[in-house]
N, C-alpha and C positions, 0 to 999 in steps of 0.2 A: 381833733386833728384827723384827715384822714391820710391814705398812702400817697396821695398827690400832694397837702402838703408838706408831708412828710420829703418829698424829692427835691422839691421845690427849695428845702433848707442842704441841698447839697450840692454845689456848684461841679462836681465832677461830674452830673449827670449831664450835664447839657454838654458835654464834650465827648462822653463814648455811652457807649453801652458798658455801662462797668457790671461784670458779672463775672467775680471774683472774692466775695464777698469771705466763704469761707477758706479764704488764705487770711485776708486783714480788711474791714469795711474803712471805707469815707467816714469821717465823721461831720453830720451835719453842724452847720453856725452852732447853733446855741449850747453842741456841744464845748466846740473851742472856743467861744465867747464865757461861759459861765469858767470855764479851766483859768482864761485870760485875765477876767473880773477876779477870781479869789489869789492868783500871785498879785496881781496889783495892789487889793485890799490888803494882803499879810506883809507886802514889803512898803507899803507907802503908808498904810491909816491903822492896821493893828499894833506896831510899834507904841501910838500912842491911847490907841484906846483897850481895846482887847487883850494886847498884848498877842507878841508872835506864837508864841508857845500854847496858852489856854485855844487862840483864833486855832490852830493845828488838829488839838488833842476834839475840840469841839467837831472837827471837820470829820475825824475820823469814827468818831460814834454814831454821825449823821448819817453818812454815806453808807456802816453796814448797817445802820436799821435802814436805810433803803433797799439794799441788797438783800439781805436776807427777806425781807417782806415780800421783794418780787420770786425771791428763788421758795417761798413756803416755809420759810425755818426762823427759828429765832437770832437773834443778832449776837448771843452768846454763842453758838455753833459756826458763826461765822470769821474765818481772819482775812485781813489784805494782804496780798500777796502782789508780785509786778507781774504773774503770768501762771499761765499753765502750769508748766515746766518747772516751776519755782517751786507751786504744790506739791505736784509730785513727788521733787525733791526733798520737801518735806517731811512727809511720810514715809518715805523709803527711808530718809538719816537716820528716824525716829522710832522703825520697829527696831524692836531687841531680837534681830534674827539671830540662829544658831548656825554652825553648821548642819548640811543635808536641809534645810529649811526647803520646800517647795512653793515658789512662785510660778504661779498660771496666769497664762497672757495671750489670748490670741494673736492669728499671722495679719490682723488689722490693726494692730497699733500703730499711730506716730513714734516719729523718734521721739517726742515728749514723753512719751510713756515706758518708752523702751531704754532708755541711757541709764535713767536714774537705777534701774533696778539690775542692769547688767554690770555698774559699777558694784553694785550692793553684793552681787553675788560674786564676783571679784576679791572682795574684803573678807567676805563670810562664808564662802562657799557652798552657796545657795545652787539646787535644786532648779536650772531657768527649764520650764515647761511652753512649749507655744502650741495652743489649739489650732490646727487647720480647720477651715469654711472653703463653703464653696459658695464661691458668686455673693460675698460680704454676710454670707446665714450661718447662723451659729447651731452644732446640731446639738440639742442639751442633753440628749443620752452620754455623747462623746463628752460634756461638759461633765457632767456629774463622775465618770468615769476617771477624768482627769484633774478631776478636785479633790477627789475622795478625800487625798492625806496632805492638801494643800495648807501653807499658812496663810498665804494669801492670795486675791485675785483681781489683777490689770486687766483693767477691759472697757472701750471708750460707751460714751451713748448713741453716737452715731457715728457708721466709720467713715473715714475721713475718704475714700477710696472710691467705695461704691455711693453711700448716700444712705444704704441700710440704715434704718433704724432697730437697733440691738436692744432685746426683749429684757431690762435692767430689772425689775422686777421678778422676775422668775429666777433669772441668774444671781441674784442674792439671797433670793430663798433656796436656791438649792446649795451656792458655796454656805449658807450656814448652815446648815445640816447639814454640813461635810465638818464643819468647825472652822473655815476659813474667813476671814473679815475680805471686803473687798473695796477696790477704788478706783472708781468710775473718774472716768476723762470727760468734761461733760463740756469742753469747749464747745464743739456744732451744736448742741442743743438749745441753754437758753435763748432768747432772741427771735429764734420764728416757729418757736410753739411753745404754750403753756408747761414750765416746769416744776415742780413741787419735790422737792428732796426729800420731806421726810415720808412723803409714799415709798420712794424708792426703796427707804430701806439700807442702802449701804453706809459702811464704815463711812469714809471717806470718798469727798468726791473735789477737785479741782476745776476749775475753768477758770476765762477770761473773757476782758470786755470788746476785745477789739474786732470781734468776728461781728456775730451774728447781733452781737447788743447795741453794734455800731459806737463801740467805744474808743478809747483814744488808747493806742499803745502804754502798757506800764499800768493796767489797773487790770488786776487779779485776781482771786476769789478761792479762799478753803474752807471746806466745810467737813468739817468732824463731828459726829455722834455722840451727843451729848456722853452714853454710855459705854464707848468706847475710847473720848480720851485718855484716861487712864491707864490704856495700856498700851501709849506711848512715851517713851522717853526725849524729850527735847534734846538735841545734841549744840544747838547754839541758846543763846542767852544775851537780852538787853532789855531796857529800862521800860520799855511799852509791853515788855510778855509779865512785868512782876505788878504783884500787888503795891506795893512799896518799895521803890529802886533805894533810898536808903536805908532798910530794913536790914535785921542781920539776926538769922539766916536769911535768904533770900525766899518768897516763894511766889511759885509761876501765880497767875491771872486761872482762874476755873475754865475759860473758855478758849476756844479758839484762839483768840486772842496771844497766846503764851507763845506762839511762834513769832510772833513781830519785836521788832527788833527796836529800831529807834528812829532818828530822824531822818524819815524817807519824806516826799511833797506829796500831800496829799492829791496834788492838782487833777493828777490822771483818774483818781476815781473822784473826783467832785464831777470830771466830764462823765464818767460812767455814771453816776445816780444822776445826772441831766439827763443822759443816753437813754435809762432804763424811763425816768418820767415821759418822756417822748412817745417811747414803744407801748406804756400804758397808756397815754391819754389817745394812739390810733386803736387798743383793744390787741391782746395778745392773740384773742380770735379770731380778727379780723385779719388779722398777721399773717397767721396760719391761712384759713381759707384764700388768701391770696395766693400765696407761695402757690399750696398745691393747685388756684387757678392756673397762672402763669406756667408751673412744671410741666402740668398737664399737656398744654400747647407747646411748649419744646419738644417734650416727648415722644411728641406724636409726630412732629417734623424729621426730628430726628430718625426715624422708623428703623431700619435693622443695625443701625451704629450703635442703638443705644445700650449700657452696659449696664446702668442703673434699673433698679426694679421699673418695670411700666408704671405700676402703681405707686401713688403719691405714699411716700413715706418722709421727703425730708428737700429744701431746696438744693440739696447738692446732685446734680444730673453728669453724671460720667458717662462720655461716648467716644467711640473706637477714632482712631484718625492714623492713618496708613505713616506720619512723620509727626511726630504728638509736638514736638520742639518747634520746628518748620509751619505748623499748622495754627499753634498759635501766633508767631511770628507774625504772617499773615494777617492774620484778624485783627491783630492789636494794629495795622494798617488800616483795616476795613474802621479803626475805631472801636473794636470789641475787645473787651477784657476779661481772657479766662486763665487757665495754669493748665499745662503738661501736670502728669503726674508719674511718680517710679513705678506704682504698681496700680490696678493689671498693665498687662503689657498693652506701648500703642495707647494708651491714656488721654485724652483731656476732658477735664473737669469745667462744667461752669455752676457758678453759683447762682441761685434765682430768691433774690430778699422783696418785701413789701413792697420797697421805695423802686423796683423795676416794672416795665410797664411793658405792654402787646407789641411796640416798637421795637423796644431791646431784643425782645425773644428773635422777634421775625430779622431783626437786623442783623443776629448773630446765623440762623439758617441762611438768610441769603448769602450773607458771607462764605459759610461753608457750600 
């Protein structure tokens, strides 16, 4: 497959310039036909053959040895989750903070990343630390300084803001040699570049499918270290996290796994391991090299608006607009699809994925 017919399976392209991607992508046919296909199958023909139940648990071990293969890790590291945010959640429920506990977090998080732990330090009297950047850069002298005596560290892989993409490797190596675990927000990444989690290195890392993977809302993704589940505590509990739900004592599943709960539909990630099949059979390289074709010419149209790096670093392109609300307004008239954002100030974002083409770009500068 290439990125034309990659478009080709998404009928909202032929209606706008959709270029919004990292707020929530279209998901092409075969995503929502293969989601379509397997409730049909579990509510009409598994009753009688498979059975509801086995056809389910079968679904769910498919889909994260899908996941985890695309993401570089094993399917033991990996749990379903419905979102981001759910991740996160998480893993915040789940450390044993103290009082005075120090959590580090840059002035680039999502509210995804930012709720769960400002509840946490609410309950426990945690230490919130926020790193200032400048222009979405992270300075790691100031990083190391500000980790020193941290327990832990929030911090996305690309911000959602600028488009930066933030240096996760170096910043795990230095929060653990501070003694800090850390946990990466990695929604904008997979999807339109090659990702590998266990290079990264961190504790924990969340995302989802519905951005960049071109996945269907409601399929989610956690990944925890092999080496460091242990040193969290589950604070919920159901029949999909235990070894033996009739068992007594109970005990959790080894792997990621132990956070899931019980009878959720698998449907939304049977569309995500369609979603992720798609994005392999066009080449995660070839993904990439697009975007930053594509960026490139925005970029350049865009000339002193632009807020994003010039340089290709990720398809998220921020630039300035005198009424960021009004400006989009506008466009989404001209047929163009991008988002206001709260910060920097004066904000709109557009997103630039595969399945967009030399049309979109130039249809959204002439608009502007």
């Amino acid at each position: 497959m290439d990125p034309a017919d990659l478009r080709a399976t998404m009928p909202v392209t032929s209606e706008v310039a959709y270029l919004n991607t990292g707020a929530s992508s279209p998901a092409p046919r075969p995503v929502v036909e293969a989601m379509t296909d397997w409730v049909e199958y579990h509510n009409f023909e598994a009753p009688a053959e498979a059975g509801i139940y086995p056809h389910a648990w079968d679904t769910y071990e498919a889909v994260r040895e899908t996941i985890a293969g695309f993401l570089g890790t094993t399917p033991e590291s990996i749990g379903l989750t419905g979102s981001t945010a759910e991740g996160i959640s998480v893993i915040a429920s789940s450390i044993d903070f103290e009082p005075g506990d120090v959590l580090v977090r840059t002035d680039l998080e999502h509210p995804a990343g930012i709720l769960p732990f400002d509840r946490m330090a609410d309950l426990h009297g945690l230490e919130v630390r926020t790193l200032e950047t400048t222009n979405g850069r992270l300075d790691l002298d100031d990083l190391r300084d500000v980790v020193a005596d941290a327990r832990l560290l929030a911090m996305s892989s690309v911000s959602w803001s600028h488009g930066t993409r933030l240096p996760v490797e170096e910043v795990v190596e230095i929060a653990h040699e501070a003694g800090a675990q850390v946990l990466i927000d990695a929604v904008q990444s997979p999807g339109q570049r090659p990702v590998d989690l266990e290079s990264w290195g961190a504790d924990f890392v969340a995302g989802s499918g519905h951005k960049w993977l071109l996945g269907p809302w409601g399929a989610g993704f956690l990944y925890v270290a092999p080496d460091t589940i242990d040193s969290l505590t589950p604070r919920r509990i159901g029949y999909r996290g235990v070894e033996d739900p009739t068992g007594s004592p109970y005990e959790y599943k080894a792997g990621t796994a132990r956070f899931e709960l019980g009878t959720t539909s698998p449907a939304p990630h049977v569309g995500l391991a369609t979603a992720i099949d798609l994005l392999e059979s066009v080449g995660m390289q070839s993904v990439q090299a697009r975007i930053e074709r594509l960026t490139d010419r925005l970029k350049a149209g865009l000339g002193d608006r632009l807020i994003s790096p010039r340089d290709y670093e990720s398809g998220l392109v921020t630039f300035q607009a005198e009424a960021p609300e009004a400006t989009v307004e506008a466009l989404a008239e001209a047929g163009v699809v991008v988002r206001p954002l709260p910060f920097p100030p004066g904000a709109v974002r557009a997103s630039v994925h595969a399945f967009n083409t030399v049309d979109d770009i130039d249809r959204l500068l002439e608009a502007l």
